[in-house]
C-alpha positions in Angstrom: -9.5 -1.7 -9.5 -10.0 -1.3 -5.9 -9.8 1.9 -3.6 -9.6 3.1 0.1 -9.6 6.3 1.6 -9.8 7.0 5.5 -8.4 5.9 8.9 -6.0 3.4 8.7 -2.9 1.9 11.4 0.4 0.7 10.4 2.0 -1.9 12.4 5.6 -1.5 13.2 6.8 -4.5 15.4 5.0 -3.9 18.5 3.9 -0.1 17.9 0.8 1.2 16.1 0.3 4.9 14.9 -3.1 5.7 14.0 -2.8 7.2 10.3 -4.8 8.6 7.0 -4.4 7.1 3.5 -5.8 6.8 -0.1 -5.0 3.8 -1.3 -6.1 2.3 -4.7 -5.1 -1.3 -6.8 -4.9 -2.5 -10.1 -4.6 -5.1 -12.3 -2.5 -4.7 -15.0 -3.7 -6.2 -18.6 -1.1 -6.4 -21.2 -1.1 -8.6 -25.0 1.4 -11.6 -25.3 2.0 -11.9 -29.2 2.6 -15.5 -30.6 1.8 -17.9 -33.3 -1.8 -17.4 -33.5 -1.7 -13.4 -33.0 -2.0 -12.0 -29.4 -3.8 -12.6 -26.0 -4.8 -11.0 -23.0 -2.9 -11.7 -20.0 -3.9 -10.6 -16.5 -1.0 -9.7 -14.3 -1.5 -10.0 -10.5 -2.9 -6.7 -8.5 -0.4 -4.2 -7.2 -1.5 -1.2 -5.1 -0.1 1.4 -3.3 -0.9 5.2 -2.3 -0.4 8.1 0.1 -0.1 8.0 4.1 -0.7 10.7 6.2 0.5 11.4 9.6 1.0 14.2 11.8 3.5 13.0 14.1 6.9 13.0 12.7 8.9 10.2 14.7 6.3 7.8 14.0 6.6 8.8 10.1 10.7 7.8 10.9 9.6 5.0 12.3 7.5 4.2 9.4 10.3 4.6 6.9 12.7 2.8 8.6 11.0 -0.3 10.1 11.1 -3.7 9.1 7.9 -6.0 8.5 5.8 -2.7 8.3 1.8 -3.6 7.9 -1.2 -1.5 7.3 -4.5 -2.2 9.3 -7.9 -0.7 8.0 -10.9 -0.8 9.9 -12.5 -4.1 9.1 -9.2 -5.9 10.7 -7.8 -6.7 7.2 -3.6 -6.0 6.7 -1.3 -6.0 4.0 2.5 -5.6 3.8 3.9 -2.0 2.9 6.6 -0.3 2.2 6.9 3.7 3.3 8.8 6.1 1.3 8.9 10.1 1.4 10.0 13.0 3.3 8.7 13.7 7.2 6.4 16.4 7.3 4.5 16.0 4.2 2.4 13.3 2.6 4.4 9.7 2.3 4.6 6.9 -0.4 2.5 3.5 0.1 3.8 0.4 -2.0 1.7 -2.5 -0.5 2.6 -6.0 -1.4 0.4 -9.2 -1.9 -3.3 -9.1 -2.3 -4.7 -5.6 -1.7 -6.7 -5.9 1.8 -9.5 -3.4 0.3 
C-alpha cells in the first residue's frame, strides 16, 4: 500500500489548478477455492482519496471534465475521476497504476 499527501495539479484539457490531496493504494488479496483447497490471488492496485481546492469553478471544472489527470511533484500522472460537492473536500478515484 502506497500513500501521498501534499501539493498536487489536475489536468483538465489545457487548464491546471494547483490543488491538495491524500491519496493512498491498495492491493487487494482475496482466496480462490478449488480442487486442491484455496490460493492467494493478488488483484491489481486501485487508489483513490480526497482533493482539496479553494476555488470553486475550478472544483466544477474538476467534476465535469473529460480526460481529468493528476500531476504530483515528481512529474508522475494518473487518470482520475472527481466526485463531491463544491465547497468542501472532493472524491479521488484514480485509475491504472497509482503514480505514488
Amino acid at each position: 500500500m502506497g500513500t501521498y499527501q501534499g501539493d498536487a495539479t489536475v489536468i483538465v484539457g489545457d487548464a491546471t489548478y494547483d490543488v491538495v490531496v491524500d491519496l493512498k493504494s491498495k492491493t487487494p488479496r482475496s482466496l480462490v477455492n478449488h480442487f486442491a483447497g484455496s490460493s492467494p490471488v493478488t488483484g491489481s492496485p486501485v487508489w483513490g482519496g480526497t482533493l482539496e481546492t479553494d476555488d470553486e469553478s475550478a472544483a466544477v471544472e474538476m467534476m465535469r471534465g473529460e480526460g481529468v489527470r493528476i500531476r504530483l511533484p515528481d512529474g508522475s500522472e494518473g487518470d482520475i475521476t472527481v466526485d463531491g460537492t463544491v465547497g468542501e473536500t472532493l472524491d479521488v478515484i484514480g485509475y491504472g497504476a497509482p503514480p505514488f
